[in-house]
N, CA, C and O atoms as a GROMACS GRO file, in nm:
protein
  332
    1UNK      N    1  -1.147  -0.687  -1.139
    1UNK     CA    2  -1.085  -0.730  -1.015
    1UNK      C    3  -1.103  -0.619  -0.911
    1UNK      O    4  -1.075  -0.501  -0.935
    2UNK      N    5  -1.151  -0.664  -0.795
    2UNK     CA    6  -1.158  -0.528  -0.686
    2UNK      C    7  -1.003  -0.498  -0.624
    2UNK      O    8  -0.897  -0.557  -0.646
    3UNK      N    9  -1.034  -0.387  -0.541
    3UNK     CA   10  -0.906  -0.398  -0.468
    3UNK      C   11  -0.881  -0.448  -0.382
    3UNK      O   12  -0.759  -0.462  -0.376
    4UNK      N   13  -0.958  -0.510  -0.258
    4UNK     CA   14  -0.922  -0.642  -0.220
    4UNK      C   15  -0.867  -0.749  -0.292
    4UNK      O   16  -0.805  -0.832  -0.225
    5UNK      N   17  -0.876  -0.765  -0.425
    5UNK     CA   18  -0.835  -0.898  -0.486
    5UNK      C   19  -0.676  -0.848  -0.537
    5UNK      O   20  -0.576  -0.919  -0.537
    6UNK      N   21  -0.684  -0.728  -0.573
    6UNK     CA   22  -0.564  -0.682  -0.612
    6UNK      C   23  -0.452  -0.677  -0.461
    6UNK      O   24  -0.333  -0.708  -0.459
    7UNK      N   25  -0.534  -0.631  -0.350
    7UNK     CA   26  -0.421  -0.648  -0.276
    7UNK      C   27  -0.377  -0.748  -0.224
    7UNK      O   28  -0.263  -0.757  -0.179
    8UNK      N   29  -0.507  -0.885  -0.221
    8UNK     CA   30  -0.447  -1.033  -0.149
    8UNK      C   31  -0.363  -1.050  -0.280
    8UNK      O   32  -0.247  -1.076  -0.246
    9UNK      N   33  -0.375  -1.045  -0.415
    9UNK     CA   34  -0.205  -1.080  -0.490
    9UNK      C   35  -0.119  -1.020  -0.441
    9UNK      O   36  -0.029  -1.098  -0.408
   10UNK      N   37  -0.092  -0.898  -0.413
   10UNK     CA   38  -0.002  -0.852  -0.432
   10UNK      C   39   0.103  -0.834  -0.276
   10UNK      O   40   0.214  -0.787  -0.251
   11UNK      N   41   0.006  -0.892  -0.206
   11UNK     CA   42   0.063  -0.955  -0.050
   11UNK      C   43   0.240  -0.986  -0.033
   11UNK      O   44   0.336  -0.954   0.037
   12UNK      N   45   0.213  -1.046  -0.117
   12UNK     CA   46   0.371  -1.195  -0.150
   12UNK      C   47   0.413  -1.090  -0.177
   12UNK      O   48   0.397  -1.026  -0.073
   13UNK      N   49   0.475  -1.000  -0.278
   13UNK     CA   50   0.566  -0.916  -0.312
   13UNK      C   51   0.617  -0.800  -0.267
   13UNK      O   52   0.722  -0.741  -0.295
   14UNK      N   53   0.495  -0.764  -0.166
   14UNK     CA   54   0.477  -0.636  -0.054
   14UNK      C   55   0.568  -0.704   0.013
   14UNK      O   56   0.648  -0.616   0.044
   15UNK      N   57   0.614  -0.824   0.062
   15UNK     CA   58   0.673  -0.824   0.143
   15UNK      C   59   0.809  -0.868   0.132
   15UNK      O   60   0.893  -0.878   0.222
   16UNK      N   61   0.816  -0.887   0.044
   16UNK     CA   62   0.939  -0.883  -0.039
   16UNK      C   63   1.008  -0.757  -0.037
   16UNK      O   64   1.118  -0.747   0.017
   17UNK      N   65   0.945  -0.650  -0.100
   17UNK     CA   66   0.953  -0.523  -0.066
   17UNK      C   67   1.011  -0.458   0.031
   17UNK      O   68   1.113  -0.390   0.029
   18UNK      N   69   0.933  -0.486   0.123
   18UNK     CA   70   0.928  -0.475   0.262
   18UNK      C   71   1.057  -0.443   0.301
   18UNK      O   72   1.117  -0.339   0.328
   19UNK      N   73   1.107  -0.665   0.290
   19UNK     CA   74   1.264  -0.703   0.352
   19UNK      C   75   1.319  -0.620   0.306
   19UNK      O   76   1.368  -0.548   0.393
   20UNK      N   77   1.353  -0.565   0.138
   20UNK     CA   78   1.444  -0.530   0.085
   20UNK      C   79   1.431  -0.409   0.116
   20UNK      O   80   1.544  -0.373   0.149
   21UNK      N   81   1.345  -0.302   0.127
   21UNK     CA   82   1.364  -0.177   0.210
   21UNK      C   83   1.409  -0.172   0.331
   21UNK      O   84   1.478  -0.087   0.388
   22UNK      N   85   1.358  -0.283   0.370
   22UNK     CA   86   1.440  -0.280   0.533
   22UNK      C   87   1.606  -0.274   0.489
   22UNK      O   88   1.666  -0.168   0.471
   23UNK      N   89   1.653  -0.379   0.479
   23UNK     CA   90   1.811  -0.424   0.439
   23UNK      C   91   1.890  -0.261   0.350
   23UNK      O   92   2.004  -0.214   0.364
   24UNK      N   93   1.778  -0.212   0.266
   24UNK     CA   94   1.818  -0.095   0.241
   24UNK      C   95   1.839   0.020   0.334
   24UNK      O   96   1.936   0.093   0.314
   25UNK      N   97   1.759   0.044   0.435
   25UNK     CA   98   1.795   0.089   0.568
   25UNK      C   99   1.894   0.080   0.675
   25UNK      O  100   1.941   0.164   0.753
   26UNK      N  101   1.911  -0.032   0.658
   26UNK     CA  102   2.003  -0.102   0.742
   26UNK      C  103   2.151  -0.093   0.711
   26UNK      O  104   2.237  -0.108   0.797
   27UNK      N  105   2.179  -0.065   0.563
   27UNK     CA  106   2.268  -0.010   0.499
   27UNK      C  107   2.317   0.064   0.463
   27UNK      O  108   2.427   0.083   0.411
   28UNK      N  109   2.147   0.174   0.515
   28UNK     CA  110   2.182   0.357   0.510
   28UNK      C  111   2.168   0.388   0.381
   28UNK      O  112   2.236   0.479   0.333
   29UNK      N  113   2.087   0.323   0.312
   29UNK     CA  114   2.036   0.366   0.137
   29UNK      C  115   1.912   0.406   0.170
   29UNK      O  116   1.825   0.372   0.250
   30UNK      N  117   1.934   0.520   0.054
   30UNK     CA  118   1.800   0.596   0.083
   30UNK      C  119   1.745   0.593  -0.072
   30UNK      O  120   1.819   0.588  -0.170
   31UNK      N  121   1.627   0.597  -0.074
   31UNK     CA  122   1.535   0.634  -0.190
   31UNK      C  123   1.512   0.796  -0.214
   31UNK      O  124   1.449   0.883  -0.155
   32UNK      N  125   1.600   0.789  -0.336
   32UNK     CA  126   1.629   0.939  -0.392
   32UNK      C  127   1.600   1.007  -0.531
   32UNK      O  128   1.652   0.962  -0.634
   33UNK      N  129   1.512   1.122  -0.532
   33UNK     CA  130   1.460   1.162  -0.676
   33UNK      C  131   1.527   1.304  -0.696
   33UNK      O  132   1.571   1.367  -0.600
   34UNK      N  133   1.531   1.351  -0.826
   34UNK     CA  134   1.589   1.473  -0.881
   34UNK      C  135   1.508   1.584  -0.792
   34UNK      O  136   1.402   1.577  -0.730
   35UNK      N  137   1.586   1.672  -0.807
   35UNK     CA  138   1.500   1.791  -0.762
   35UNK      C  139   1.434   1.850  -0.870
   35UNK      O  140   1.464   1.809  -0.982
   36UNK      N  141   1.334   1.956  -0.857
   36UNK     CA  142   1.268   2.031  -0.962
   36UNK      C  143   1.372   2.071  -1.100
   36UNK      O  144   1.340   2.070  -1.219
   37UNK      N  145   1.516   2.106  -1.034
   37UNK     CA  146   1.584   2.154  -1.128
   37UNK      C  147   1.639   2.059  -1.230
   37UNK      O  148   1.674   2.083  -1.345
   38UNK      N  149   1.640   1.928  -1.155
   38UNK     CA  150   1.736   1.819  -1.200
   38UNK      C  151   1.846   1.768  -1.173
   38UNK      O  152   1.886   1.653  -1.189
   39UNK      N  153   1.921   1.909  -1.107
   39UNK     CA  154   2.064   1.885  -1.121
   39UNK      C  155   2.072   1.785  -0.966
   39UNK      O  156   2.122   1.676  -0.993
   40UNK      N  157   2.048   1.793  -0.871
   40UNK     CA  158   2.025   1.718  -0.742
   40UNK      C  159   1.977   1.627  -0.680
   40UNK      O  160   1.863   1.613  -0.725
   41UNK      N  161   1.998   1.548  -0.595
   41UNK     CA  162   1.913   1.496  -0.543
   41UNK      C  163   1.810   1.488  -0.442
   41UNK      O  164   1.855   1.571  -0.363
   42UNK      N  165   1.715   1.450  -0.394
   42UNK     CA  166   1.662   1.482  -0.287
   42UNK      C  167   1.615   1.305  -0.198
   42UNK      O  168   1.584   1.201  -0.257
   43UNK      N  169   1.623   1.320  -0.098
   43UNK     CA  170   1.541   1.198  -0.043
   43UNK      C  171   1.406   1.174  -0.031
   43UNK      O  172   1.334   1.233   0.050
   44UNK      N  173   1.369   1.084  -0.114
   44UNK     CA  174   1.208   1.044  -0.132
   44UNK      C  175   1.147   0.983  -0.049
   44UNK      O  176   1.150   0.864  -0.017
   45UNK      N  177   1.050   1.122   0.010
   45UNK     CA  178   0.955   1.118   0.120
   45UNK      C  179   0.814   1.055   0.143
   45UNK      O  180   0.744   1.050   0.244
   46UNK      N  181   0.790   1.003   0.000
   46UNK     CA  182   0.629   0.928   0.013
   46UNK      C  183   0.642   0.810   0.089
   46UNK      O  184   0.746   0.745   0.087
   47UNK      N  185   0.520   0.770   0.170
   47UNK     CA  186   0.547   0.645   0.251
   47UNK      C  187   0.581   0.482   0.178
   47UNK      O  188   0.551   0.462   0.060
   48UNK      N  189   0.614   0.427   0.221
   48UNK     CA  190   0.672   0.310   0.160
   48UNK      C  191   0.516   0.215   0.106
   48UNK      O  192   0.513   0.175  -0.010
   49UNK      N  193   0.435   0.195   0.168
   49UNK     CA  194   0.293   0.173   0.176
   49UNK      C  195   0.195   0.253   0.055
   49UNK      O  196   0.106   0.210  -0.019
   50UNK      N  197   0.236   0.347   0.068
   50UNK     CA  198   0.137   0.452  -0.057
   50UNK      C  199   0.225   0.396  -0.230
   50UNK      O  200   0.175   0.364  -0.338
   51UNK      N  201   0.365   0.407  -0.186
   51UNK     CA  202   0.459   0.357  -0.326
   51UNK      C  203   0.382   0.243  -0.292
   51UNK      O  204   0.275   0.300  -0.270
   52UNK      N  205   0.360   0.120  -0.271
   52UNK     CA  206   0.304   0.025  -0.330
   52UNK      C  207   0.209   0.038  -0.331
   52UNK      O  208   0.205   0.021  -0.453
   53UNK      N  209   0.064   0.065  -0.296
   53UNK     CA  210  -0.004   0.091  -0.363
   53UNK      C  211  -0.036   0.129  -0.500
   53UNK      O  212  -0.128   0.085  -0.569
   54UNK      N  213   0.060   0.223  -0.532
   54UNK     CA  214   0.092   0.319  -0.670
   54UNK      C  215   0.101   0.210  -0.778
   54UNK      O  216   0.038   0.186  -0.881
   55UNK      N  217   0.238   0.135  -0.691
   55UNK     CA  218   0.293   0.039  -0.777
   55UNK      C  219   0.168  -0.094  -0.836
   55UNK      O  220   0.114  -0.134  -0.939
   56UNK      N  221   0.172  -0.111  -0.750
   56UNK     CA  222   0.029  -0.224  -0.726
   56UNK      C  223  -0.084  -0.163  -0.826
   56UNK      O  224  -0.160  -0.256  -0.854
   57UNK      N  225  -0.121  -0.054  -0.883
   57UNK     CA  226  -0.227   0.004  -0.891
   57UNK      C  227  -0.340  -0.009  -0.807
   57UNK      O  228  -0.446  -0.027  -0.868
   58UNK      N  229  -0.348  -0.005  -0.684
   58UNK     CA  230  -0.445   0.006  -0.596
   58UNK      C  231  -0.509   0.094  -0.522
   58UNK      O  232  -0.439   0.146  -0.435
   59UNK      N  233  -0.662   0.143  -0.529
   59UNK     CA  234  -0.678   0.276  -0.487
   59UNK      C  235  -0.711   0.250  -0.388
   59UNK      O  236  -0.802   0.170  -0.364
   60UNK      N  237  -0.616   0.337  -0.269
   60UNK     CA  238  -0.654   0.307  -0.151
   60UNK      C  239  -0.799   0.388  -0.072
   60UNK      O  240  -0.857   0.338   0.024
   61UNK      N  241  -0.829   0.484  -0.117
   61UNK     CA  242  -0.994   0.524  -0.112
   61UNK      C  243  -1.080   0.375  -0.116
   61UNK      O  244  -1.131   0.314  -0.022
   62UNK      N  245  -1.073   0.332  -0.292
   62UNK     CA  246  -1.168   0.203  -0.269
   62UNK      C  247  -1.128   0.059  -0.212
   62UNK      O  248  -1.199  -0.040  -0.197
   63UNK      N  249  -0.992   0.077  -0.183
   63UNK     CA  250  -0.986  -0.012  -0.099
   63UNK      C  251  -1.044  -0.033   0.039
   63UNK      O  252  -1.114  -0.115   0.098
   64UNK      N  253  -0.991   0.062   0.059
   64UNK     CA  254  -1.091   0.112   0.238
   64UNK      C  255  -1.248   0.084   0.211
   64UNK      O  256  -1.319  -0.010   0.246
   65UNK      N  257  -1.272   0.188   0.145
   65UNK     CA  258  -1.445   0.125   0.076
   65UNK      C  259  -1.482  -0.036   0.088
   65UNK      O  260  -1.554  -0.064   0.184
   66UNK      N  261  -1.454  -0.115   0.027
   66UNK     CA  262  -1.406  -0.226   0.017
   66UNK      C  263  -1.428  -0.337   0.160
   66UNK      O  264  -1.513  -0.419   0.196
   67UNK      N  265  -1.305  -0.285   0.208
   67UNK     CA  266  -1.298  -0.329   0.366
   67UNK      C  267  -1.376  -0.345   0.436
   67UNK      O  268  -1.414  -0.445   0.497
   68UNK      N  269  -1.438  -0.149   0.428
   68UNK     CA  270  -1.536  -0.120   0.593
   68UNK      C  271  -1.670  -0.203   0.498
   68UNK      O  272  -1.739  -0.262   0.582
   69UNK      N  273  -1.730  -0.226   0.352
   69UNK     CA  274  -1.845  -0.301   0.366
   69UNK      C  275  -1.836  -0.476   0.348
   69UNK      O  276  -1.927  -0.549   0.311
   70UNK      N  277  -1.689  -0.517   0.387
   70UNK     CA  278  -1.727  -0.674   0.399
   70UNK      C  279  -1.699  -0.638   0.536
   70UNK      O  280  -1.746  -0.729   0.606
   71UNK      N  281  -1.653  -0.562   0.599
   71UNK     CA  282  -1.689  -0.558   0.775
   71UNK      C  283  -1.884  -0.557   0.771
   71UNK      O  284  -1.963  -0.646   0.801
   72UNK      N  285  -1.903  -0.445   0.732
   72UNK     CA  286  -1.995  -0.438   0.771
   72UNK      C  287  -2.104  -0.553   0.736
   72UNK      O  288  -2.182  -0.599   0.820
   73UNK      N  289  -2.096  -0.597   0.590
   73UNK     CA  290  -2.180  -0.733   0.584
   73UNK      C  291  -2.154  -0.810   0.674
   73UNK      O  292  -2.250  -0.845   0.741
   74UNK      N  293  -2.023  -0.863   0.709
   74UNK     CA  294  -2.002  -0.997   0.812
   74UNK      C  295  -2.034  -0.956   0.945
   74UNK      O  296  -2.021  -1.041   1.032
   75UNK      N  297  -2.077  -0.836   0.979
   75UNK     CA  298  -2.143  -0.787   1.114
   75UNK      C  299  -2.270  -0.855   1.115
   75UNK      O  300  -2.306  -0.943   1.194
   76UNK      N  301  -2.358  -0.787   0.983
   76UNK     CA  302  -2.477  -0.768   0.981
   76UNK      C  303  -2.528  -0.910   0.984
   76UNK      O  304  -2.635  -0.928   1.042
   77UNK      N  305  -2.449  -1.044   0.915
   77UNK     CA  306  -2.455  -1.160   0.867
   77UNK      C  307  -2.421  -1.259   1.002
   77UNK      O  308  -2.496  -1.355   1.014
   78UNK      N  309  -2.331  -1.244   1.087
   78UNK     CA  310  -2.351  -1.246   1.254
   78UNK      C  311  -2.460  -1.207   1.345
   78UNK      O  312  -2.494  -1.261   1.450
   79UNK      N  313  -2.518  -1.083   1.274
   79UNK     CA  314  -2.621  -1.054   1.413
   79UNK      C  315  -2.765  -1.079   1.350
   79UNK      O  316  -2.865  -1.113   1.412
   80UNK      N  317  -2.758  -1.064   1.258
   80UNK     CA  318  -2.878  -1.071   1.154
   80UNK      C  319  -2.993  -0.944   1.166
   80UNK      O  320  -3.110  -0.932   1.132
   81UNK      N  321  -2.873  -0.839   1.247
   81UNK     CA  322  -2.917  -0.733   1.206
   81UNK      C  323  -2.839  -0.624   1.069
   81UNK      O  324  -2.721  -0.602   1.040
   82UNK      N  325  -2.918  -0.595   1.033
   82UNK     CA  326  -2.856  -0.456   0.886
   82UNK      C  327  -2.790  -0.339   1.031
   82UNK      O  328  -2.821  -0.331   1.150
   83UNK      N  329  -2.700  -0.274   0.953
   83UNK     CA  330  -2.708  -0.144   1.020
   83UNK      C  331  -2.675  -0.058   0.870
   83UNK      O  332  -2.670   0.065   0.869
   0.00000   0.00000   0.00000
């Protein structure tokens, strides 16, 4: 499965996600991990977008990959020039 295919599934639930991070915001809940030591907490700073990815298993390197060459085929396939 590429990662385009992995990310049109995983669309529906991203946004699910989404709401419920929002509403978690909205409520002033934060996403929070131990500190190095353990004993603490800290507020978890990775972007909300990269966690799903993670989650998703989706690499966003080959996703991008991915992207820019069905751009670029559906260019080339419009002009009927290659670049």
């Amino acid at each position: 499965m590429t990662e385009l295919e992995k990310f049109a599934d995983a669309v529906p639930s991203m946004e699910v996600i989404r709401e419920f991070i929002s509403w978690c915001e909205e409520q002033k809940i934060e996403l929070a991990g131990p500190t190095p030591s353990g004993r603490w907490l800290q507020p978890h700073i990775e972007g909300l977008e990269h966690m799903m990815g993670r989650y998703f298993k989706i690499n966003p390197v080959k996703l991008e990959n991915e992207r820019r060459a069905l751009l670029k085929s559906a260019r080339s396939s419009t002009t009927g020039v290659k670049r």
